[in-house]
KOLNU-118577 format. One line per 4 residues: number of its first residue (from 1); for each residue x, y, z of N, C-alpha, C. Coordinates in Angstrom, 3 decimals, always signed. Last residue first. Layout:
NUM	X/Y/Z/X/Y/Z/X/Y/Z  ...
end
This chain:
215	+24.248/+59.086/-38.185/+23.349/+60.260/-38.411/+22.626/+60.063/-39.328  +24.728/+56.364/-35.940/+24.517/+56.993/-37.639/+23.838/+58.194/-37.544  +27.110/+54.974/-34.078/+26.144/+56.080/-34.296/+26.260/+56.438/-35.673  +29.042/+53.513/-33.481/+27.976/+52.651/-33.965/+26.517/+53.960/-34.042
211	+31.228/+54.934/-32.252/+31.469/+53.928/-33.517/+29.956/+53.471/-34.134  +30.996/+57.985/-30.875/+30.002/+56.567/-30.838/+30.331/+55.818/-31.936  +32.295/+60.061/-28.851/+32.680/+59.467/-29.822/+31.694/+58.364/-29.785  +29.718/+61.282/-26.130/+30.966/+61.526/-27.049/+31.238/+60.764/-28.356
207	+27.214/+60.442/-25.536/+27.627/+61.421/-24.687/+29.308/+61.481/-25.795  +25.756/+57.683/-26.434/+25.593/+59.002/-26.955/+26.518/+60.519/-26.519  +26.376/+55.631/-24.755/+26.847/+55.804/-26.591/+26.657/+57.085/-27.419  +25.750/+55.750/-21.968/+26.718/+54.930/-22.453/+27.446/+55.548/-24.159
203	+23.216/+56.685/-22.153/+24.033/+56.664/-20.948/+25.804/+56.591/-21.971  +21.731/+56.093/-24.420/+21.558/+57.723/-24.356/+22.970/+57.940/-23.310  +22.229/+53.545/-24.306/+22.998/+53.558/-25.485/+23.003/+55.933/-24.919  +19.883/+52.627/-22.189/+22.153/+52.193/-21.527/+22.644/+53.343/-23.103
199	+18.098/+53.996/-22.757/+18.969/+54.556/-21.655/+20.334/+54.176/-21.747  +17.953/+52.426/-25.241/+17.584/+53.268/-25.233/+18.616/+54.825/-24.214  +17.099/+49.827/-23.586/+17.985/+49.566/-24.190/+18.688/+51.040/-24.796  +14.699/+50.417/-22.289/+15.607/+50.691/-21.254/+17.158/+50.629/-22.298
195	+12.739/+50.957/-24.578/+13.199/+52.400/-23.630/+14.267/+51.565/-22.897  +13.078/+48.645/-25.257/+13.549/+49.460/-26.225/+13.843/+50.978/-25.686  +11.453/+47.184/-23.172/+12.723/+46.667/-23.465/+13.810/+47.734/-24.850  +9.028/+48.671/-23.112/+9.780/+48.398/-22.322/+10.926/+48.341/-22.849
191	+8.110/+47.160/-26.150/+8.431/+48.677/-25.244/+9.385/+48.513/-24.518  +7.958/+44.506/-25.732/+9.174/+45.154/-26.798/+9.599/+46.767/-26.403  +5.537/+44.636/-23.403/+6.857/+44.328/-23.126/+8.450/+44.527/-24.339  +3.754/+47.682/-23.322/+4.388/+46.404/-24.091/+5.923/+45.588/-23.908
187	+3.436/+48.285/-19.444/+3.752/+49.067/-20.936/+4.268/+47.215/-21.830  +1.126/+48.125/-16.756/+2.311/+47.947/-17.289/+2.133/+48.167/-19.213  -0.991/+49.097/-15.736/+0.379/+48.775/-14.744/+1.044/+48.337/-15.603  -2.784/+51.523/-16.815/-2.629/+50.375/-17.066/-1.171/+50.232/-15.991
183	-3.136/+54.711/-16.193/-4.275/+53.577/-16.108/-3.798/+52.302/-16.278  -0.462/+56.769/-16.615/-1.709/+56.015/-17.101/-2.260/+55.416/-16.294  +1.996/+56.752/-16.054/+1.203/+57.537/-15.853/-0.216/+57.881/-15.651  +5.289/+54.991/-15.153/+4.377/+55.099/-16.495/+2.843/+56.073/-15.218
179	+8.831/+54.613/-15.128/+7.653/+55.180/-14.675/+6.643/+55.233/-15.603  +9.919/+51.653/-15.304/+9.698/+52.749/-16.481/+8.711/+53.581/-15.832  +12.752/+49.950/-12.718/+11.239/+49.937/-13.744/+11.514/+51.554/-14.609  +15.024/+47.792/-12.250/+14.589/+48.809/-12.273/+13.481/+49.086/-13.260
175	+17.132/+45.624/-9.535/+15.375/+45.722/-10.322/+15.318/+47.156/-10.787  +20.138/+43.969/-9.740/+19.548/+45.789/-9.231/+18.264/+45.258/-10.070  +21.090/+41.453/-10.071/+21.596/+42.677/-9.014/+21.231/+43.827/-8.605  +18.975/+38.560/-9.822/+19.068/+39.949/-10.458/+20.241/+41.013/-9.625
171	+17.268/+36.454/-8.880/+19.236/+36.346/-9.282/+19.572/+37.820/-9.823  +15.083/+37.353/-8.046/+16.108/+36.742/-7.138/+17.617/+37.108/-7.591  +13.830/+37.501/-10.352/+13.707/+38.975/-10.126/+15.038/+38.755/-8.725  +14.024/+34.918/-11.654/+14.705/+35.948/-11.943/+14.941/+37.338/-11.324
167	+12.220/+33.767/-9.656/+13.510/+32.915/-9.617/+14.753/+34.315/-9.851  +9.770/+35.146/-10.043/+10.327/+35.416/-8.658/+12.079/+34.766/-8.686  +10.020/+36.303/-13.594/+9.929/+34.931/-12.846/+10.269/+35.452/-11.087  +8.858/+39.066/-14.696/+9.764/+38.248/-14.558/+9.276/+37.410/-13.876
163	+4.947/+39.386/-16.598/+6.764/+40.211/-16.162/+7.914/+38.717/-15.684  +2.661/+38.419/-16.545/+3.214/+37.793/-16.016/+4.821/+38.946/-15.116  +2.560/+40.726/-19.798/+2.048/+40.229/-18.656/+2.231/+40.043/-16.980  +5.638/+39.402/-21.468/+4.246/+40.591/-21.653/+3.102/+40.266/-20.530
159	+8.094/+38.767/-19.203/+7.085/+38.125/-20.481/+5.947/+39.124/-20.378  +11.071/+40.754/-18.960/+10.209/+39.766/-18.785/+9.253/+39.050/-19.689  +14.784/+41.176/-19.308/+13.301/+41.328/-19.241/+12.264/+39.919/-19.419  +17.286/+42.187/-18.318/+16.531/+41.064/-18.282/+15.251/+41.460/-18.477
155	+20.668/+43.406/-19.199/+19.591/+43.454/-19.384/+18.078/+42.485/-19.483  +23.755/+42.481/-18.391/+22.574/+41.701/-18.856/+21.965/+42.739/-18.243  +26.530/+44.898/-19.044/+25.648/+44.422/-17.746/+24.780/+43.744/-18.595  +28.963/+48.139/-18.871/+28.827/+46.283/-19.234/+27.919/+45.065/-18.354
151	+28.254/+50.062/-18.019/+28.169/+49.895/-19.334/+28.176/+48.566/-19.492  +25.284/+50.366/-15.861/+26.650/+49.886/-15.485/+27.110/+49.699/-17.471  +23.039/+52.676/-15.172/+23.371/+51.298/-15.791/+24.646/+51.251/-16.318  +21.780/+54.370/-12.582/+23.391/+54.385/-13.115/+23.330/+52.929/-13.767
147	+19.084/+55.173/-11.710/+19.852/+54.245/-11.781/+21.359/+54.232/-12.953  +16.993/+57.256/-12.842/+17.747/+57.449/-11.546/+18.632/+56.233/-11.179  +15.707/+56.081/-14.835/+16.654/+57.016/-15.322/+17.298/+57.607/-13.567  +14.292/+53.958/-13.977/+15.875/+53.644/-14.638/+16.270/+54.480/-15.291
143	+13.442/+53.917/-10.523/+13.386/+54.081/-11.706/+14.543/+54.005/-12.667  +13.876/+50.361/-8.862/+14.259/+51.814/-9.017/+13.884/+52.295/-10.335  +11.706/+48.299/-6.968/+12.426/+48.656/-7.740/+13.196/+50.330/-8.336  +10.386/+47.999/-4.704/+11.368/+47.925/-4.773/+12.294/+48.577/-5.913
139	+7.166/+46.328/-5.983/+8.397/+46.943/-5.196/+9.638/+46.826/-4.834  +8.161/+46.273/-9.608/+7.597/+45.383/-8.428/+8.551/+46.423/-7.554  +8.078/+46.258/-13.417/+7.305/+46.956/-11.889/+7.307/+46.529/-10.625  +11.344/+45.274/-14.297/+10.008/+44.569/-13.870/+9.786/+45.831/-13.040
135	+14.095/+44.221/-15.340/+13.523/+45.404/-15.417/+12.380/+44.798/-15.558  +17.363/+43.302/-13.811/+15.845/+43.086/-14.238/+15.462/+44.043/-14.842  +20.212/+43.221/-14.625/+19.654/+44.039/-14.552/+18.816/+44.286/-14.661  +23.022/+41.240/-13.143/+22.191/+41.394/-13.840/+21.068/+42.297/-13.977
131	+26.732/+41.745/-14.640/+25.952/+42.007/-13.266/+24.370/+41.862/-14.191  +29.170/+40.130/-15.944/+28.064/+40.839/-16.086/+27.051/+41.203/-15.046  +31.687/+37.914/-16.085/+31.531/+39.149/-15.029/+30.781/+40.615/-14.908  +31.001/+35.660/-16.876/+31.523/+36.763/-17.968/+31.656/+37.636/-17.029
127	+30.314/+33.605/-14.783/+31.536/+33.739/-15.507/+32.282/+35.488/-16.474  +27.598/+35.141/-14.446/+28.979/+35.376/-13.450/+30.344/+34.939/-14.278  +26.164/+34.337/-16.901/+27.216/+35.905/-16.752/+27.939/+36.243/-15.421  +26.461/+31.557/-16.532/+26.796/+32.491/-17.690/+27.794/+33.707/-17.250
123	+24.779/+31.761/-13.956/+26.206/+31.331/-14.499/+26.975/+31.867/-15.255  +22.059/+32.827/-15.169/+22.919/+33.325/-14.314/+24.485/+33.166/-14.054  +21.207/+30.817/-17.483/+22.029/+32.225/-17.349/+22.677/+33.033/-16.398  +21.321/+28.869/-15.146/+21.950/+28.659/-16.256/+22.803/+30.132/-16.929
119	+19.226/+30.236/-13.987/+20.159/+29.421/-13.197/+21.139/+29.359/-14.298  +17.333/+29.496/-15.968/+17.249/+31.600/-15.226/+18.684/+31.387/-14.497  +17.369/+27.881/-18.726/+17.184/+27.866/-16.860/+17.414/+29.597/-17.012  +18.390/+27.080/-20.929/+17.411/+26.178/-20.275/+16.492/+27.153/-19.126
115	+19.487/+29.291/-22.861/+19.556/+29.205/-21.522/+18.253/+28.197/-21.494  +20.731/+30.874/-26.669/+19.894/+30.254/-25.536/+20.425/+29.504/-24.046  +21.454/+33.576/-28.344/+22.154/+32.196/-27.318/+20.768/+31.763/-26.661  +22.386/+35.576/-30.747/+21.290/+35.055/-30.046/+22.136/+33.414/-29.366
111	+23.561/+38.034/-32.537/+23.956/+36.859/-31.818/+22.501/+36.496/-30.984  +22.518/+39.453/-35.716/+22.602/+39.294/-34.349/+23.340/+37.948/-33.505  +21.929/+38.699/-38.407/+23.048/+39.773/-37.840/+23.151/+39.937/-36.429  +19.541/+37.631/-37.625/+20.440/+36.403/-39.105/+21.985/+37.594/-38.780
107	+17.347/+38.462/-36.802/+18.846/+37.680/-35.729/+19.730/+36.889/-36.710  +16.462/+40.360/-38.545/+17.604/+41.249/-37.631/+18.459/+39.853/-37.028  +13.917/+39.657/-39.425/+15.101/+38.845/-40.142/+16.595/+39.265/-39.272  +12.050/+40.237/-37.797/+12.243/+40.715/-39.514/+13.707/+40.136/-40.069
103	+11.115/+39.384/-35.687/+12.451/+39.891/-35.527/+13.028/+40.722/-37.060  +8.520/+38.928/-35.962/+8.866/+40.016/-35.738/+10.701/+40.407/-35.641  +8.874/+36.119/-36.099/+8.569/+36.966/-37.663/+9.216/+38.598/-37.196  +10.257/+34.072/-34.256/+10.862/+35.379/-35.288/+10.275/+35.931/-36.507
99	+9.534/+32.877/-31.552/+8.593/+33.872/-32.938/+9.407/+34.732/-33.501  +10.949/+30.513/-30.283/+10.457/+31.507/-30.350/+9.823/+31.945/-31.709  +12.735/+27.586/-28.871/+11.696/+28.088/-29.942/+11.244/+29.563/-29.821  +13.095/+27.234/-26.548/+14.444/+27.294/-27.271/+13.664/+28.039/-28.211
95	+12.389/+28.593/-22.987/+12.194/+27.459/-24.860/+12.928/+28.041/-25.339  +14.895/+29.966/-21.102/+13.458/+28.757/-21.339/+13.117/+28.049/-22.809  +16.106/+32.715/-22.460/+15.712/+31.886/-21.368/+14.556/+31.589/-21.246  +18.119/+34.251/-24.828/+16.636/+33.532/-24.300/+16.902/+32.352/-23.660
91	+19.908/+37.073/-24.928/+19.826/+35.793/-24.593/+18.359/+35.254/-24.110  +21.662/+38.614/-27.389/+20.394/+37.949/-27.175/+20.669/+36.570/-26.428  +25.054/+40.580/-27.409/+23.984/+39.075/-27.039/+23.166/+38.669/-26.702  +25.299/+43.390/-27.505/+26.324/+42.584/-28.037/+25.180/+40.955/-28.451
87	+23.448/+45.249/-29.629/+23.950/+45.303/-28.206/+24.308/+43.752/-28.794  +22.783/+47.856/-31.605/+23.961/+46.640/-31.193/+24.112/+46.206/-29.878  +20.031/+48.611/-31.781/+21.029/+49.524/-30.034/+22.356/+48.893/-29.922  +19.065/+47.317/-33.558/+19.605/+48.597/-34.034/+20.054/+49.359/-32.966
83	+19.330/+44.593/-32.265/+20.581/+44.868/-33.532/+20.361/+46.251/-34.022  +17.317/+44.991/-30.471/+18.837/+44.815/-30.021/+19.948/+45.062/-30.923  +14.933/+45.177/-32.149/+16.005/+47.011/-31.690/+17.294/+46.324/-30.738  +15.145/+42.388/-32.639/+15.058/+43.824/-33.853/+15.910/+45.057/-33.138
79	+14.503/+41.301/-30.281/+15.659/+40.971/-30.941/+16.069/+41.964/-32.084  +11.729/+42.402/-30.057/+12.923/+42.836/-28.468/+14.626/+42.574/-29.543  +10.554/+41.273/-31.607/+10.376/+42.935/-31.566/+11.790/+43.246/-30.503  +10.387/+38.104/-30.698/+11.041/+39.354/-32.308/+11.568/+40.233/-32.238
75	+9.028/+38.587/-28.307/+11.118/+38.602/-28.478/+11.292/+38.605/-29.868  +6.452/+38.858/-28.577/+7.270/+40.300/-28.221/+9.085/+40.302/-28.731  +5.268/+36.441/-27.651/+5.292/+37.285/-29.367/+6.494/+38.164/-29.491  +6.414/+34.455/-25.920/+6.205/+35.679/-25.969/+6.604/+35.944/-27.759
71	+6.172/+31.506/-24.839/+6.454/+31.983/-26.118/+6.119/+32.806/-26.644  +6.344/+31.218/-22.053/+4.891/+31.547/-22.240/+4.793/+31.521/-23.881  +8.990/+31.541/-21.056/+8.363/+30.746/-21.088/+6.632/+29.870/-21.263  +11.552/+33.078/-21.757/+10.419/+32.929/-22.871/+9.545/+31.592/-22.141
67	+13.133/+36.308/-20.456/+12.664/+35.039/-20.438/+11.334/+34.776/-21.311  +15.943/+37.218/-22.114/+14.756/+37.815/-22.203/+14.162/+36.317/-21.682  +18.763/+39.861/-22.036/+18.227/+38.489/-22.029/+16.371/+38.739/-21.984  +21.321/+41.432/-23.743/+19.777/+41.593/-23.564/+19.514/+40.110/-23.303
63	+24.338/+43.312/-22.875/+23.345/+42.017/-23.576/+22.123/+42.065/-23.087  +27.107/+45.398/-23.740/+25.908/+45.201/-22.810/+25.071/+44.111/-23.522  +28.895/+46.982/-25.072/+29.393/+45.695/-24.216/+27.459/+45.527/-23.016  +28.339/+47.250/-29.004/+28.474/+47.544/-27.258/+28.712/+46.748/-26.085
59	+30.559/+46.137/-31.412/+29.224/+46.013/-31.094/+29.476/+46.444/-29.584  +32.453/+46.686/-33.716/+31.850/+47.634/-32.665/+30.770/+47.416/-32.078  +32.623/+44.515/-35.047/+33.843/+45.091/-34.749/+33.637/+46.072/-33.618  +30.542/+42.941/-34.947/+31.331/+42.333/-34.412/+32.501/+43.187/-33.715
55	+29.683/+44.733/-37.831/+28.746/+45.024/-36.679/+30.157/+43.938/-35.382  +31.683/+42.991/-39.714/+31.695/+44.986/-39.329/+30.973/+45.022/-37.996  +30.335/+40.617/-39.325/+31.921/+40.818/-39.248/+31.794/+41.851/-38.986  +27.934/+40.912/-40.704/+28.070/+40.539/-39.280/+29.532/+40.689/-38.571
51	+28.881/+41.690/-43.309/+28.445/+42.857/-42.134/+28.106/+42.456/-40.920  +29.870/+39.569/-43.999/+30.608/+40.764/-43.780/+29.920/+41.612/-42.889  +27.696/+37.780/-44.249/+28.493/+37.430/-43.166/+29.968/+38.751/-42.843  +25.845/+38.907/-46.110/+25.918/+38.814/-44.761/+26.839/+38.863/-43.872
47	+27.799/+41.319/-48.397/+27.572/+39.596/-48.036/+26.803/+39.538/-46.773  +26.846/+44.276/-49.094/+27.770/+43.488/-48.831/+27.034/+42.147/-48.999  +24.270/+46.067/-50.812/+25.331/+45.501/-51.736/+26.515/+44.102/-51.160  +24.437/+48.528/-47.804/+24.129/+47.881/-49.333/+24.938/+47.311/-50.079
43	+25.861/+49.478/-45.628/+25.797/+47.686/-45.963/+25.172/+47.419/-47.304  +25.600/+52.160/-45.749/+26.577/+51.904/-45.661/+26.524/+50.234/-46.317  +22.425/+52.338/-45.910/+23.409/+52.000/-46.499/+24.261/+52.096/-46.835  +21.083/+49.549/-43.263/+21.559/+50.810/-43.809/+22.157/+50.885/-44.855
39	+18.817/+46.753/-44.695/+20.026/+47.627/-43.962/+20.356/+48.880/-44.258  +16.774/+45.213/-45.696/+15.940/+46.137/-44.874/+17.538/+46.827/-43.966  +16.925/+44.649/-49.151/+17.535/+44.237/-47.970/+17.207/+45.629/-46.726  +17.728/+44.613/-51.903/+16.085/+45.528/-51.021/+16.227/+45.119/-49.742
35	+19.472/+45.500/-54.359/+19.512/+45.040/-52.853/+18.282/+45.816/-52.172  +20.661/+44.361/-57.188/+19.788/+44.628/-56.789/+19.689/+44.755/-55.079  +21.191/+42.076/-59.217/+20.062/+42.166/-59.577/+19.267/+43.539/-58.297  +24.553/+42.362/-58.947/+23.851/+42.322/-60.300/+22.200/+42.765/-60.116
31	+25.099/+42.727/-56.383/+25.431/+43.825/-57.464/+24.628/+43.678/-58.444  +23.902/+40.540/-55.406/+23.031/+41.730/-54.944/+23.618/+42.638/-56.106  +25.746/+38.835/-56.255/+23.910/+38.145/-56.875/+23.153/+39.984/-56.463  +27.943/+39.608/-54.782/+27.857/+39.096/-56.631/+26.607/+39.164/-56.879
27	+29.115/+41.515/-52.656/+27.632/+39.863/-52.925/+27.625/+40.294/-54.403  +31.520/+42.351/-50.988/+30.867/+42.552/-51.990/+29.968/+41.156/-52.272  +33.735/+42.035/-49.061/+32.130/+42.481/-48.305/+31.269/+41.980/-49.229  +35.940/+41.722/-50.880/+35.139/+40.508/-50.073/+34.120/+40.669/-49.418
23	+36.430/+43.979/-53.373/+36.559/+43.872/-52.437/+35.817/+42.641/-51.873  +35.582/+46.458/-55.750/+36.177/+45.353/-55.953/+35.909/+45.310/-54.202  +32.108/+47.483/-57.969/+33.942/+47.685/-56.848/+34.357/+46.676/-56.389  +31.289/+47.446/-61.045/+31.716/+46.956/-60.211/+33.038/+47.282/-59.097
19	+30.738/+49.747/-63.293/+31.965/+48.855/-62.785/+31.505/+48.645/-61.453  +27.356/+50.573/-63.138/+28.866/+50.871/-63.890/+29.644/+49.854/-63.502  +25.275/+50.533/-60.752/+25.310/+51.171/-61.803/+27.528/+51.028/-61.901  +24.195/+47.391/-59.029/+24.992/+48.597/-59.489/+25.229/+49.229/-60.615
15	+20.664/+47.190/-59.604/+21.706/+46.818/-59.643/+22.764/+48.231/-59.204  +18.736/+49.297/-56.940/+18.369/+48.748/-58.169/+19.959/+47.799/-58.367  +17.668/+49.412/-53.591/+18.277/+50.131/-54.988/+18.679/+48.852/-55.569  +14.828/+49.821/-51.384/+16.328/+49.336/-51.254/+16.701/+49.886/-52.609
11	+12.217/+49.915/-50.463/+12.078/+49.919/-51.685/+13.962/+49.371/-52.479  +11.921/+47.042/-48.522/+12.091/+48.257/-48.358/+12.174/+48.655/-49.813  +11.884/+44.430/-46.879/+10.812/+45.151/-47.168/+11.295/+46.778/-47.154  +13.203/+41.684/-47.254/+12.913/+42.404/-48.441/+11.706/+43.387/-48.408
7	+12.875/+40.303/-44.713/+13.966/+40.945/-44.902/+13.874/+42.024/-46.106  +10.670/+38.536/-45.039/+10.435/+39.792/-44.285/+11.896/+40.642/-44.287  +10.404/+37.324/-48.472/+11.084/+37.498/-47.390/+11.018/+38.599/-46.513  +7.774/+36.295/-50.162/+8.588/+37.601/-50.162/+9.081/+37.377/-48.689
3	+6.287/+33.317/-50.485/+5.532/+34.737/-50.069/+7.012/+35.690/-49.761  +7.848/+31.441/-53.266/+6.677/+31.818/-52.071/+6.562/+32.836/-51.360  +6.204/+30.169/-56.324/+7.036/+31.151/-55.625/+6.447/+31.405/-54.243
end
């Protein structure tokens, strides 16, 4: 047997108790033995591919790109709170390969795309008519609670370190940083990327009706 799926880490609930409910969300193998599945639970009990269907129905109009050309630990952690801020599309730029332990299993419900190039994505989202939205310390930049993030926009972040590419911080439409206080010039890059994701949803998802808000 081999080592327990990072998806199976929660104490989750036992079979269903009594009759069975009827319907196509429903997973036959989870009613019977069980669902420890790391989802809310509203989703206990469905199929995958249903609740990628539900999440589809309301997912936000904003995307997260992320350049990988160092094979940042971090884009797990960055791909995880994209599927709990829904944001619509992981995009990685540069290797195709990455580290999904940390993602805990979140991009099996997520969209994720890949980009050769910083050029490539850029395309991309001129076609889609996404503006792009670094977020790197460098002069110039604006803080990003004094910046108006546009509801429908790429979110770019960088590599733990290093930060963005000069290519990326180029094709970008607005640079905005995280004021920080401390001693160090810069915050974990999954950080980062969870405070700004954070702002668009406090901007954008929190101020009235939110389809994708759980209490």
């Amino acid at each position: 047997m081999g080592p327990p799926s990072n998806e199976r880490s929660t104490r989750g609930v036992g079979p269903w108790p009594g009759d069975w409910p009827t319907g196509d969300q429903w997973d036959a193998e989870l009613l019977r033995d069980g669902d420890s599945r790391n989802v809310v639970d509203e989703y206990r009990y469905w199929r995958m591919d249903a609740i990628v269907a539900d999440l589809d129905r309301r997912r936000h109009p904003y995307c997260v790109a992320i350049e990988n050309w160092q094979h940042d630990l971090n884009i797990g952690s960055i791909v995880r709170t994209a599927n709990a801020f829904l944001a619509s599309t992981v995009h990685i730029v540069g290797r195709r390969r990455w580290n999904r332990r940390g993602a805990m299993v979140t991009d099996r419900y997520q969209h994720v795309l890949h980009h050769e190039t910083v050029a490539d994505l850029v395309a991309w989202a001129r076609v889609a008519g996404l503006p792009i939205i670094a977020v790197d310390n460098v002069p110039g930049s604006v803080p990003v609670e004094d910046f108006a993030l546009p509801e429908r926009c790429v979110l770019l972040f960088g590599q733990e370190g290093p930060g963005l590419t000069d290519e990326a911080l180029a094709a970008a439409d607005a640079v905005v940083d995280i004021p920080q206080f401390g001693s160090t010039r810069s915050i974990n890059a999954s950080a980062a990327a969870a405070i700004v994701m954070h702002e668009w949803i406090r901007t954008h998802a929190l101020g009235g009706e939110c389809p994708g808000r759980r209490d």
